[in-house]
C-alpha angles and dihedrals in degrees: 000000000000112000111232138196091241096055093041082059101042092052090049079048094067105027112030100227135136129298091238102038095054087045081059103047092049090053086052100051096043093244094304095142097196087045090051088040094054085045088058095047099050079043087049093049088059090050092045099048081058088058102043082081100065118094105248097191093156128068133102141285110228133181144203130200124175124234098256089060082241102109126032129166126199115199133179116206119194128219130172098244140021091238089070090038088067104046119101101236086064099046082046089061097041091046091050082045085061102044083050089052097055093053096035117107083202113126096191133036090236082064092041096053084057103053129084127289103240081217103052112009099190091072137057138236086245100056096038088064082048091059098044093048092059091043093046095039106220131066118290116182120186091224105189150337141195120191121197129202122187153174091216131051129297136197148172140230116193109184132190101007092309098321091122130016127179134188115198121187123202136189116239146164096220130351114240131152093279092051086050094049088054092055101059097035086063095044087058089051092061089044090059107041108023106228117195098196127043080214145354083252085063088059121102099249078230088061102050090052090041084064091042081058100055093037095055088055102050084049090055095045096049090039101030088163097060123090122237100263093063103051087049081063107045081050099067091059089049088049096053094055094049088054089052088063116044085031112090093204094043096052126102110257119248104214083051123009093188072076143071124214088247097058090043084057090048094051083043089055086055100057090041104061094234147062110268130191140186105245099172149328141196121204126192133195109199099240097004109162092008123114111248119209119229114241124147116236095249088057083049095049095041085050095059101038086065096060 
């Protein structure tokens, strides 16, 4: 079968690859567009698996809430640079990642990567991020996801472009505006500060005396002079103002520091009608803990304009 222009465009239509090699595929499989698909793909797999080594640091943090404020997913994809992080193609997919995160049974991203993709079943997650590596041209890892269901109300936060996203869940009677307004101004909050415990009652009693500790050495060996008793004492403040910090409920509130948080929620509770509570968040920092290369952003732009 005669290979046409229309067919050549129609196969780089759906599956990004290059002018020529679809033009080949399709020669060797006669015309036959799913044969030359699956061809690119086997030939996409090898290109993809060179580039699963690269560090991919950058990326974005994306959410997705329903509608009823009961499920919500948070998801953070990872690409190499942030040139890539900010084209369109690339919100569009992390954006599709999260929408497949808040309706996956999956409980770990191993699970997740093997199940179906919602747009396009007959393939899988897996493959999809295949195929996108190859399209794109450098590693993308889909790097974690949490998913929340609730009886109560659920919201997101996303900061900076997609550099920080944040779920937080409440307990509520009924959801109404004020519940909602709650909800993301708390959101913010943890996008701010950075909490690591809803409460002091969330943090493992070890870890607690494993601070006092600490703290009750730095505070002899600063005072060496001082008993015991003294420095137990000196500690509790020290304490105190290390829990404030790492304690949602304990932490000055951002909007009004003459606040805490838990004040702000009680006030909230107020307006609500109804007693609310912070049952739980989840807070990501696209690339936290991964090693970023260094590249300038010439380099970057001159990278991309050769592909």
């Amino acid at each position: 079968m005669a290979v046409t222009a229309s067919m050549v465009k129609e196969l780089r239509q759906r599956t990004g690859a290059g002018m020529m090699d679809c033009k080949k595929a399709l020669t060797e499989k006669d015309g036959d567009l799913e044969k030359a698909i699956e061809l690119l793909r086997e030939k996409g797999l090898a290109k993809a698996a060179k580039k699963a080594g690269r560090i991919a640091a950058e990326g974005l943090v994306q959410a997705c809430v329903t509608d009823d404020g009961k499920t919500a997913a948070l998801v953070e994809v990872n690409s190499e640079t942030d040139f890539v992080a900010k084209n369109e193609d690339f919100k569009t997919y992390v954006l599709d990642v999260a929408v497949q995160a808040s309706k996956t049974n999956a409980s770990d991203l191993q699970a997740f990567m093997e199940e179906p993709w919602l747009k396009d079943e007959s393939k899988s997650v897996k493959e999809i991020l295949t195929d996108k590596i190859v399209k794109i041209g450098e590693n993308i890892s889909i790097r974690r996801f949490e998913k929340v269901v609730t009886d109560g109300f659920v919201t997101s936060y996303i900061h900076g472009g997609g550099r920080i996203g944040v779920l937080v869940e409440l307990g509520c009677d009924s959801i109404n505006d004020a519940v909602k307004a709650c909800a993301k101004n708390i959101a913010m909050q943890v996008a701010a500060v950075y909490p690591k415990y809803v409460s002091r009652d969330e943090m493992p009693e070890e870890q607690i005396e494993k601070e006092k500790q600490l703290l009750k050495t730095q505070a002899m060996n600063e005072n060496p002079d001082k008993p015991e008793h003294i420095i137990d004492k000196m500690i509790i403040g020290r304490l105190n103002k290390q829990l404030k910090e790492i304690c949602l409920m304990d932490q000055p509130y951002v909007k009004d520091p003459d606040l805490t948080v838990d004040r702000y929620l009680k006030s909230c509770s107020k307006e609500a009608g109804s007693a609310l509570t912070i049952k739980s968040f989840k807070r990501f920092e696209t690339g936290e803990g991964l090693q970023k290369r260094e590249e300038n952003f010439a380099d970057e732009v001159a990278k991309q304009m050769q592909k």
